[in-house]
Backbone as a printed PyTorch tensor [residue, N CA C, xyz], in Angstrom:
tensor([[[ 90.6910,  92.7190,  99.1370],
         [ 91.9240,  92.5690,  99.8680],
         [ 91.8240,  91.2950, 100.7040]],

        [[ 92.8990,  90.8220, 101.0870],
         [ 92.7840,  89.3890, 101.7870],
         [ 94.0130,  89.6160, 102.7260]],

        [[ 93.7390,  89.4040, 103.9550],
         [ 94.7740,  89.5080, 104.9700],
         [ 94.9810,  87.8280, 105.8320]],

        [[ 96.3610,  88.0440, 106.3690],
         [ 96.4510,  86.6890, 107.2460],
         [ 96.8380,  87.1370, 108.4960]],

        [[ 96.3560,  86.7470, 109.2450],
         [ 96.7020,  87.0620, 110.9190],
         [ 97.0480,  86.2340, 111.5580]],

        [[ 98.5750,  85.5810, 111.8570],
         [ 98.9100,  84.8560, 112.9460],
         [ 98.7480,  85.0710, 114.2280]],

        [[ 98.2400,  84.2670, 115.0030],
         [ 97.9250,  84.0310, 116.4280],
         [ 96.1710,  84.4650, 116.2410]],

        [[ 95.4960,  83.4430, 117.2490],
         [ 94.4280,  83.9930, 117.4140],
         [ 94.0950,  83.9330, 118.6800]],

        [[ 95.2480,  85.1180, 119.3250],
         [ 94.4380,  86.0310, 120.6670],
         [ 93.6660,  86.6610, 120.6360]],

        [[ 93.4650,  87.3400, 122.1020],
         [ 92.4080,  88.5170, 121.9890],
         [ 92.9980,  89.4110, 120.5100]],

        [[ 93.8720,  89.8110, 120.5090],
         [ 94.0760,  90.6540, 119.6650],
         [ 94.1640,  90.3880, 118.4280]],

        [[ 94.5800,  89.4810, 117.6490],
         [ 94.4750,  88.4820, 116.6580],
         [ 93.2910,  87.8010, 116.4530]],

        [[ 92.7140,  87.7510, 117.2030],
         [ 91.0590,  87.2090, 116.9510],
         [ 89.9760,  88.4020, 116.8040]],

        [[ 90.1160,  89.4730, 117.4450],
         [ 89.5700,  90.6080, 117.7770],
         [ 89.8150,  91.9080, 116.3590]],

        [[ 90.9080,  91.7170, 115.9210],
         [ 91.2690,  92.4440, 114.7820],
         [ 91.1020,  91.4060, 113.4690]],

        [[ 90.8250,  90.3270, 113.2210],
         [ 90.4730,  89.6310, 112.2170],
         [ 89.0500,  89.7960, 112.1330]],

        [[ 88.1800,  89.7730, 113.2490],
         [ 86.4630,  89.8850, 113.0650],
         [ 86.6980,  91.3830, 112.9580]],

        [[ 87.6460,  92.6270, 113.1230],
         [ 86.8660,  93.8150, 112.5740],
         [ 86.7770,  93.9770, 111.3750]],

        [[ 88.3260,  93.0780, 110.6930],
         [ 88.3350,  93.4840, 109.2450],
         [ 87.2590,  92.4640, 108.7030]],

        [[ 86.9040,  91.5120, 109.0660],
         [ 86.0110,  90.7090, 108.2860],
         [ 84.8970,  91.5820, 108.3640]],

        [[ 84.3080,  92.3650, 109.4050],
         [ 83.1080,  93.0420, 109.7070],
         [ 83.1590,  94.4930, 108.3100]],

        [[ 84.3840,  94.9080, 107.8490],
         [ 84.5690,  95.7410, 107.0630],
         [ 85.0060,  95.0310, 105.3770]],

        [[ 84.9570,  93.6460, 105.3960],
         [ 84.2080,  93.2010, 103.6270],
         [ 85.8590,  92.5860, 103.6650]],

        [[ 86.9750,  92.8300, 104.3510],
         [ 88.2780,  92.5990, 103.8910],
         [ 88.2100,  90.7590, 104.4970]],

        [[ 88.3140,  89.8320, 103.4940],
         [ 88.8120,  88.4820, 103.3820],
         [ 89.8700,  88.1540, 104.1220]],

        [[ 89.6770,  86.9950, 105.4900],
         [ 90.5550,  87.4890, 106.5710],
         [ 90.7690,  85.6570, 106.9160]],

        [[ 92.2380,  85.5470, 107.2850],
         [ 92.7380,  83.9230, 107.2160],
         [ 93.3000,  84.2410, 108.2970]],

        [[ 92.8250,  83.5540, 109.8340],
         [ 93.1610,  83.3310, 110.9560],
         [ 94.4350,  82.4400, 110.7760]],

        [[ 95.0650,  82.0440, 111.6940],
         [ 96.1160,  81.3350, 111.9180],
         [ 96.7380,  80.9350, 113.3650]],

        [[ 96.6680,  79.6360, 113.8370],
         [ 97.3900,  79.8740, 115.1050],
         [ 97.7120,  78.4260, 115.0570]],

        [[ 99.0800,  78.0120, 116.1680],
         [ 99.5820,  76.7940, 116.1640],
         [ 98.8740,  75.9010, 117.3610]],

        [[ 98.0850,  76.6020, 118.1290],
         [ 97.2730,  75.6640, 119.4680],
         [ 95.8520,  75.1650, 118.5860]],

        [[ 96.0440,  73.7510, 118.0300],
         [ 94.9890,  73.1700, 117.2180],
         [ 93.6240,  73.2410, 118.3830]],

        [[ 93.8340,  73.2610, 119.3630],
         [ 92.6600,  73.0700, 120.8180],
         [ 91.9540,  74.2220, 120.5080]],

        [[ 92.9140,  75.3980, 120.4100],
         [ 92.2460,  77.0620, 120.0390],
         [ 91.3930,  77.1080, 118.6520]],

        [[ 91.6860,  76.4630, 117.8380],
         [ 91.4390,  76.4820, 116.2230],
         [ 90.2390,  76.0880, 116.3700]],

        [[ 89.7300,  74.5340, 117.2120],
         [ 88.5190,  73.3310, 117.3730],
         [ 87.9360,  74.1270, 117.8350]],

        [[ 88.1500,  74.9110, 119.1700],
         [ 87.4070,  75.9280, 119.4070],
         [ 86.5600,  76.8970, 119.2880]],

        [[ 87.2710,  77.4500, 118.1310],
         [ 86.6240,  78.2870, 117.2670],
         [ 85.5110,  77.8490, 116.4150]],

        [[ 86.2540,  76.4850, 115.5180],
         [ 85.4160,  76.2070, 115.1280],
         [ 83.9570,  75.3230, 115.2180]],

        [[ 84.0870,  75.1740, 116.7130],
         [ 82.8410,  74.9400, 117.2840],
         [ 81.9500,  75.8210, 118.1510]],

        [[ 82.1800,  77.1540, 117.5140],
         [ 81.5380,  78.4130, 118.5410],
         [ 82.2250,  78.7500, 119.5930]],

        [[ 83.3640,  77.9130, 119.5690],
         [ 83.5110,  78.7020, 121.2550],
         [ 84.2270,  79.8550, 121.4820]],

        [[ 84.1000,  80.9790, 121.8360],
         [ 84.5520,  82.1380, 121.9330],
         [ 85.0700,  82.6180, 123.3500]],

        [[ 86.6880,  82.9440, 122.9120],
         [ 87.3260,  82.9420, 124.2400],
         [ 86.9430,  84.2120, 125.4350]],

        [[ 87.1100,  83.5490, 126.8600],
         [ 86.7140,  84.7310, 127.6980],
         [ 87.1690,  85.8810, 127.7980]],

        [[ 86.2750,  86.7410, 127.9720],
         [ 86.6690,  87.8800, 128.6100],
         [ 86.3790,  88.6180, 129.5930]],

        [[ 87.4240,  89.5070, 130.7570],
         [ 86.6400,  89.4180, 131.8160],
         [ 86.9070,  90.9010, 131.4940]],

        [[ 85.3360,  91.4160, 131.4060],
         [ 85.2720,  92.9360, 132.1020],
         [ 85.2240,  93.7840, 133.1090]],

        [[ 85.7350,  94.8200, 133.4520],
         [ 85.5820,  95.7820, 134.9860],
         [ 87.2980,  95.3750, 135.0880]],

        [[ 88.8740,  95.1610, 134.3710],
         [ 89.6070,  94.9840, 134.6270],
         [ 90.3040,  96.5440, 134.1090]],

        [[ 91.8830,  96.4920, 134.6240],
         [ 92.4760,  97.6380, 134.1040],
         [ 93.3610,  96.3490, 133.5480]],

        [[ 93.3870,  95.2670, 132.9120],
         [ 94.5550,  94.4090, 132.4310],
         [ 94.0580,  94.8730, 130.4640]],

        [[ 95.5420,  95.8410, 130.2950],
         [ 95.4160,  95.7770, 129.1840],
         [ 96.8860,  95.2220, 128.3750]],

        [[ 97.0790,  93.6400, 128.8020],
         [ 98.1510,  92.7340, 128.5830],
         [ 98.0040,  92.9290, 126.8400]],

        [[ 96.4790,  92.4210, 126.3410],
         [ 95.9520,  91.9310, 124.8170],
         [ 94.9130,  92.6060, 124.5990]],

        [[ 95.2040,  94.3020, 125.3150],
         [ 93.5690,  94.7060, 124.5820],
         [ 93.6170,  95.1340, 123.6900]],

        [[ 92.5210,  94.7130, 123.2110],
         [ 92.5100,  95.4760, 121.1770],
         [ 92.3690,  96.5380, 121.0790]],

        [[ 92.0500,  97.5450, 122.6230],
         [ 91.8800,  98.5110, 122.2160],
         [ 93.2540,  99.4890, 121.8340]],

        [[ 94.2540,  98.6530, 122.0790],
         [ 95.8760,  99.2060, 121.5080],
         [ 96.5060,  98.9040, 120.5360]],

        [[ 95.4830,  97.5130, 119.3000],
         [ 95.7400,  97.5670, 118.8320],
         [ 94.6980,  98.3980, 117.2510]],

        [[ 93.8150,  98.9590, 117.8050],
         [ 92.6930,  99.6220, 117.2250],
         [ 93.2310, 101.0840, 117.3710]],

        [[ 93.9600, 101.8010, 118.3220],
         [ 94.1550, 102.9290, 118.4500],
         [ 95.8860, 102.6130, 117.6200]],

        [[ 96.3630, 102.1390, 117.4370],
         [ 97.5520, 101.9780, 116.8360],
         [ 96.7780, 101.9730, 115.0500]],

        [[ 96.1910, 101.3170, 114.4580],
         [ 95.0200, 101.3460, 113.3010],
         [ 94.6950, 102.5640, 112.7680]],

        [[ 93.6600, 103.5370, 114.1770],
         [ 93.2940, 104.3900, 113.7190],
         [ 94.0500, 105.4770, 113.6450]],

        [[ 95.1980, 105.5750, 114.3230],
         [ 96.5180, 106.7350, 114.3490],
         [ 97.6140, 106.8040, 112.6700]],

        [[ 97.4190, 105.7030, 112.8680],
         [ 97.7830, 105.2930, 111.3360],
         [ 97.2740, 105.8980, 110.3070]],

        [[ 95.7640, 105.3630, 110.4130],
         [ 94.9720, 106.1600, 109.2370],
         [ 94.4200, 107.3390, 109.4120]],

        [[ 95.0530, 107.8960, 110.3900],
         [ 94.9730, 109.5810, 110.3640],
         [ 94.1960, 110.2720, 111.6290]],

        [[ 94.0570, 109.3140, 112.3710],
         [ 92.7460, 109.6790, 113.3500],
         [ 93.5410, 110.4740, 114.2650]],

        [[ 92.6630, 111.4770, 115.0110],
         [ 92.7900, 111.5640, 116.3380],
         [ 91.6540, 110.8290, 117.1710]],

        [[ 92.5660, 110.1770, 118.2760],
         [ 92.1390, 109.2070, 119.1080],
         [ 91.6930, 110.0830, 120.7020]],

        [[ 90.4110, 110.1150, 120.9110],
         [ 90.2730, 110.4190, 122.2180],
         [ 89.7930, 109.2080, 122.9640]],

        [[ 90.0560, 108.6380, 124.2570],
         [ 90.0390, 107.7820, 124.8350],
         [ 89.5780, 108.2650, 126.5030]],

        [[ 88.2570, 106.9090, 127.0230],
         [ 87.9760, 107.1550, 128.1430],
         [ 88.0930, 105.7130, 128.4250]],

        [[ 88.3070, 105.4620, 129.9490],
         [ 87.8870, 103.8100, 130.2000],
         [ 88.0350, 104.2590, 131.9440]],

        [[ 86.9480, 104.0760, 132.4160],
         [ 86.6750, 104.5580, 134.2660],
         [ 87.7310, 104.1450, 135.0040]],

        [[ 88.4250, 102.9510, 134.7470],
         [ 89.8080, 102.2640, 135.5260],
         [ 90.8630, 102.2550, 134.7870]],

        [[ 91.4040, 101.8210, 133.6990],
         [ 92.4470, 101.5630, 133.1320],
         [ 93.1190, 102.9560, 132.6340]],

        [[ 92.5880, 104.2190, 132.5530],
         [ 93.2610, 105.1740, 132.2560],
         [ 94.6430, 105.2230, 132.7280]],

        [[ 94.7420, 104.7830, 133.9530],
         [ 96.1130, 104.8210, 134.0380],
         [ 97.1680, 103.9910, 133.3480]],

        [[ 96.9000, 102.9070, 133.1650],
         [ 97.2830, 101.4860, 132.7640],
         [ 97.6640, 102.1840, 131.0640]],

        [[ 96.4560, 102.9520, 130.5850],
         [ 96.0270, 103.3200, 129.1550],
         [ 97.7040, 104.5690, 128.9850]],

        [[ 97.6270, 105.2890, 129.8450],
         [ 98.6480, 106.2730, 129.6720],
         [ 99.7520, 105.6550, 129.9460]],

        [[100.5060, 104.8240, 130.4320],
         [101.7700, 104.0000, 130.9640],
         [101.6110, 103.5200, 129.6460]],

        [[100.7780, 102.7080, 128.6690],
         [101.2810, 102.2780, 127.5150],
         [100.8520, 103.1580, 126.3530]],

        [[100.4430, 103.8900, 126.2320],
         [100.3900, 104.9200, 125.0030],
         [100.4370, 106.2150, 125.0900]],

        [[101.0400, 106.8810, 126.3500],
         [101.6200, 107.9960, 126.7400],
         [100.6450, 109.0670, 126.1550]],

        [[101.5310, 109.9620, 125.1810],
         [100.9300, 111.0570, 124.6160],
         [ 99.8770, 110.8240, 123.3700]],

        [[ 99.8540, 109.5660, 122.5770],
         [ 99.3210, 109.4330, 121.4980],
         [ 97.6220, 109.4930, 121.1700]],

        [[ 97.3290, 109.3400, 122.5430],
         [ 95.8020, 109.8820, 122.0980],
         [ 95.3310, 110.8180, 123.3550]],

        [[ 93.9920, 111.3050, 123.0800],
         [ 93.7280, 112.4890, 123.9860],
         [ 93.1680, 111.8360, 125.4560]],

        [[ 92.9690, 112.1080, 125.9530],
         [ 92.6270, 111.3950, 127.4720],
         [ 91.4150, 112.1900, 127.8700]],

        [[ 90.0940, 111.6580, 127.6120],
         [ 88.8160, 112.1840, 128.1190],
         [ 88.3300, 112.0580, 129.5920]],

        [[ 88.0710, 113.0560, 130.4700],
         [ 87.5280, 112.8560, 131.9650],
         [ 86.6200, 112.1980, 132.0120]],

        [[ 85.1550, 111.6790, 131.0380],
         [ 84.3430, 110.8830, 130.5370],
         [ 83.8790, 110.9650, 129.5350]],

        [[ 82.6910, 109.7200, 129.2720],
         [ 82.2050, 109.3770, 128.3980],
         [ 81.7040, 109.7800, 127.5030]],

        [[ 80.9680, 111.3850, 128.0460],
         [ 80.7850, 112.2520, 127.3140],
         [ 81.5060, 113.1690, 126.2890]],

        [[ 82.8190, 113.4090, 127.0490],
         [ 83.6130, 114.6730, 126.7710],
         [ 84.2740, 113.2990, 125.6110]],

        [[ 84.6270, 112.4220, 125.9920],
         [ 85.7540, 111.6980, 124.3760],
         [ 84.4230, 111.6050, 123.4200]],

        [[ 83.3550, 111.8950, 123.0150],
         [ 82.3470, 111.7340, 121.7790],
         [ 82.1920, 113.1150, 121.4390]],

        [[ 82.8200, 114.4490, 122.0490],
         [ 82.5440, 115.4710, 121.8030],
         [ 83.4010, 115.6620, 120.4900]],

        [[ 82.6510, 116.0620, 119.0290],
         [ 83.0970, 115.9980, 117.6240],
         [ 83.2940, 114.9090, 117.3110]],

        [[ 83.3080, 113.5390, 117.5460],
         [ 83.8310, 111.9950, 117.1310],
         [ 82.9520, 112.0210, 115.6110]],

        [[ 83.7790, 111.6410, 115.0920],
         [ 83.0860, 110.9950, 113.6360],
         [ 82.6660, 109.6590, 114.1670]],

        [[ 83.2660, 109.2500, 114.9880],
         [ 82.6210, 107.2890, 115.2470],
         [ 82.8820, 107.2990, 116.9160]],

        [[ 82.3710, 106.1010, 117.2180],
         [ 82.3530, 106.1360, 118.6520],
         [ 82.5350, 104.6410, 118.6260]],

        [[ 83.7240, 104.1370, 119.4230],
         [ 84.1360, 103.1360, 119.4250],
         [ 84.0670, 102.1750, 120.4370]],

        [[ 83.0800, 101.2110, 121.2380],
         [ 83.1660, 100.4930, 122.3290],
         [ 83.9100,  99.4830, 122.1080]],

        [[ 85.0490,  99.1630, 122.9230],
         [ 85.9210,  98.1030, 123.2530],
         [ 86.2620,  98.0660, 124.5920]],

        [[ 85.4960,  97.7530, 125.8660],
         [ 85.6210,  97.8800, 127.0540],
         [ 83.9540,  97.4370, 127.0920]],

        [[ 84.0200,  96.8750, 128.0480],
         [ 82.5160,  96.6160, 128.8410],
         [ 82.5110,  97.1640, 129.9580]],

        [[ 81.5520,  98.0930, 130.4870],
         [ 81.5630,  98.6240, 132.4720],
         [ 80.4900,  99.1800, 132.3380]],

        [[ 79.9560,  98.8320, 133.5920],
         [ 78.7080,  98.9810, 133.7060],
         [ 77.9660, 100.7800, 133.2860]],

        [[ 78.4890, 101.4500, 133.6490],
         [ 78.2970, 102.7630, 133.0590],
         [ 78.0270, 102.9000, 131.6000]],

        [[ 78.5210, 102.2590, 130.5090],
         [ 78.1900, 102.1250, 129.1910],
         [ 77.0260, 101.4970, 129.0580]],

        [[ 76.2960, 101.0990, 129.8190],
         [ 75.1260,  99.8570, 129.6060],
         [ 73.9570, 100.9070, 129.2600]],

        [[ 74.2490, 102.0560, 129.9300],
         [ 72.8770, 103.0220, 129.3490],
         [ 73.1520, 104.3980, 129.5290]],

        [[ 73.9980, 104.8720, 128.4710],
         [ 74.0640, 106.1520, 128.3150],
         [ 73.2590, 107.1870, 127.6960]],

        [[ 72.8120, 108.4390, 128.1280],
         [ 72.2270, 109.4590, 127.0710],
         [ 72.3050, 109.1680, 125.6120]],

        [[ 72.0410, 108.5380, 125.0950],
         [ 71.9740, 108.5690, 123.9600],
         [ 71.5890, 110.1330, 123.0370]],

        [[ 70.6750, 110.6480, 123.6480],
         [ 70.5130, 112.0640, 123.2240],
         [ 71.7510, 113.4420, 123.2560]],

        [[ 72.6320, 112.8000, 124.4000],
         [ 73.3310, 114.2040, 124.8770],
         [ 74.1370, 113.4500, 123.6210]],

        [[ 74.7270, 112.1690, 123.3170],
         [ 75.8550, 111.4250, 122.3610],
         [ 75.2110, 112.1800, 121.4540]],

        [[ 74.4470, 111.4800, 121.1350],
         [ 73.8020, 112.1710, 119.2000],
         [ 74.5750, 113.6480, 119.1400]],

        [[ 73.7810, 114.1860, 120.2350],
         [ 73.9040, 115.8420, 119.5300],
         [ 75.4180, 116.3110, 119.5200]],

        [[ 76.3810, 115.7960, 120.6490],
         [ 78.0770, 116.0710, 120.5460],
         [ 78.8670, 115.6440, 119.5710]],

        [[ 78.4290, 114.7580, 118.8050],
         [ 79.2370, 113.9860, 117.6730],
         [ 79.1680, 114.7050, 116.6850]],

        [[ 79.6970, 114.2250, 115.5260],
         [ 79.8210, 115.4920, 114.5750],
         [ 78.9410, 114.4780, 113.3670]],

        [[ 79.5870, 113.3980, 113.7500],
         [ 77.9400, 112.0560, 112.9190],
         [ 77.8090, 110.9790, 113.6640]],

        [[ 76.7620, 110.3560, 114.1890],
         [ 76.3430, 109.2810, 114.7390],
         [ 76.6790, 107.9740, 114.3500]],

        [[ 77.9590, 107.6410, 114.6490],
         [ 78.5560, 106.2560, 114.1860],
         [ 78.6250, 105.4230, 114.9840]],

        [[ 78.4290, 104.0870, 115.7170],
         [ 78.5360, 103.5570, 116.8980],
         [ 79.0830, 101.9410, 116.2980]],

        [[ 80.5040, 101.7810, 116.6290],
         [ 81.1550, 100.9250, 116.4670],
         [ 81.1600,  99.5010, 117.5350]],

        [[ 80.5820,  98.9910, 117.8080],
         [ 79.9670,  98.1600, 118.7930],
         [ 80.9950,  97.1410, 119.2820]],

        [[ 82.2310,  97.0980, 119.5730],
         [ 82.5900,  95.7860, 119.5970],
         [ 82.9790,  94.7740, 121.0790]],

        [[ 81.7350,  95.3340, 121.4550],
         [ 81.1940,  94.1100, 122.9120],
         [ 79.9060,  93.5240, 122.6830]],

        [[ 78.9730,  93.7920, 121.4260],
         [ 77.6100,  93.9560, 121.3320],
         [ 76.9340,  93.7790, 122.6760]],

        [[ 76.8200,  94.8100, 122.8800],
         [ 75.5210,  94.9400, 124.6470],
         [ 75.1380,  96.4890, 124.0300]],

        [[ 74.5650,  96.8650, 122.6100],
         [ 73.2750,  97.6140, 122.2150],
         [ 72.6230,  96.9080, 121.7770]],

        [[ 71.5660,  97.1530, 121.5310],
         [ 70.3870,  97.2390, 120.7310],
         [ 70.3360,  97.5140, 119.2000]],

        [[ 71.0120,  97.1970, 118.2760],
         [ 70.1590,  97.8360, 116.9270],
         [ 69.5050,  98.2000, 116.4580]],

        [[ 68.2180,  98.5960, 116.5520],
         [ 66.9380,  98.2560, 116.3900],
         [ 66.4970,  99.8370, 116.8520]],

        [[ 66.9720,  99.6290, 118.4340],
         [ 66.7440, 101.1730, 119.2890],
         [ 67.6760, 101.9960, 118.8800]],

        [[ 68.4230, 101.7080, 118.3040],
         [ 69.7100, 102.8050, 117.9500],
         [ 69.7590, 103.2200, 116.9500]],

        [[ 69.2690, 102.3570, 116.0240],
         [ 68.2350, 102.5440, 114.4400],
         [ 67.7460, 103.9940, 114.6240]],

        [[ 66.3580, 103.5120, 115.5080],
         [ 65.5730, 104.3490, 115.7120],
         [ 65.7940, 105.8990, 116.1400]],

        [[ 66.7750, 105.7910, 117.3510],
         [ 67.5410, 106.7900, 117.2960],
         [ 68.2200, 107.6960, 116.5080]],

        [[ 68.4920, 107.3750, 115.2190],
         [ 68.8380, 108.1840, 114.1190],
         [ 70.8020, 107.6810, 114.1120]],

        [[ 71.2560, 106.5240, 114.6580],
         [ 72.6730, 106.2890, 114.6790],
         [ 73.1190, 105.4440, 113.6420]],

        [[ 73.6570, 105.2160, 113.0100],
         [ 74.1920, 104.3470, 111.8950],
         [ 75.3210, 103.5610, 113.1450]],

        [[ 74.8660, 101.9870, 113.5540],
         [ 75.2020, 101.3850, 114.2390],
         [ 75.8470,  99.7660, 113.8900]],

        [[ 76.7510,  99.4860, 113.8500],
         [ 77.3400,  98.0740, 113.4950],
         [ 77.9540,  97.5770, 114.7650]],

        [[ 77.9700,  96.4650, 114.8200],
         [ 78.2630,  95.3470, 116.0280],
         [ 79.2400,  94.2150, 115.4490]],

        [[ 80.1640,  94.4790, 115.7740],
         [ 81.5270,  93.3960, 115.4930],
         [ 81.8180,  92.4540, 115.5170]],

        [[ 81.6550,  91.3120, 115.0710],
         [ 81.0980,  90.0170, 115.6660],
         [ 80.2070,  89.0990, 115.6910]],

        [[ 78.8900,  89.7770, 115.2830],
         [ 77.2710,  89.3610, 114.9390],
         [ 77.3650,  88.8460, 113.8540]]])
């Protein structure tokens, strides 16, 4: 399959590296040639974490994706929950934490950076999930340790 994605925002840049990360042939596009040079000299645009600004987060356009293809979406984020419910109301489940949204998850999805994710139980995760999938897309794991751990782990971006 071969897709084209105009604009390369957060969200347009962010959803072109997942599908490239999943084998699908992916043609960026944007009219700011400064953004394009950019890219193609490594440079990768900022992002600031510990915000509730979800103006371009992918994570609305990833939960719009996975609702599509059938998912139920449970969702945690320590600040933006509110921000999260003002723009997607009823459509996914709203977890009190980190724990309780991996309880049955077929995959576990990072798109948020905060400091609380930097080192979670990994043991209490394993055993609540229903399979150990860890969708990485801030890379701040380890592979290697998460390997080891028994998780089938990919990083978005790498």
């Amino acid at each position: 399959m071969n897709i084209a994605i105009v604009g390369t925002g957060y969200v347009g840049l962010v959803s072109g590296t997942c599908f490239a990360e999943m084998g699908v042939d992916v043609t960026c596009v944007d009219v700011n040639r400064e953004k394009i040079n950019g890219l193609l000299e490594g440079n990768i645009p900022i992002y600031e974490p510990e915000t509730d600004d979800m103006r371009e987060a992918t994570s609305l356009v990833m939960i719009d994706l996975l609702r599509k293809a059938g998912a139920v979406v449970k969702v945690f984020d320590p600040v933006a929950i509110g921000e999260c419910k003002r723009r997607v109301a009823d459509r996914v489940v709203y977890a009190k934490d980190m724990y309780e949204a991996v309880i049955d998850a077929d995959a576990l999805l990072l798109l948020t950076e905060w400091k609380q994710f930097r080192l979670p139980s990994w043991a209490v995760i394993k055993k609540v999930m229903r399979q150990p999938l860890l969708l990485d897309g801030r890379n701040i794991y380890d592979a290697k340790e998460l390997g080891e751990l028994g998780f089938t782990y990919e990083c978005i971006g790498k």
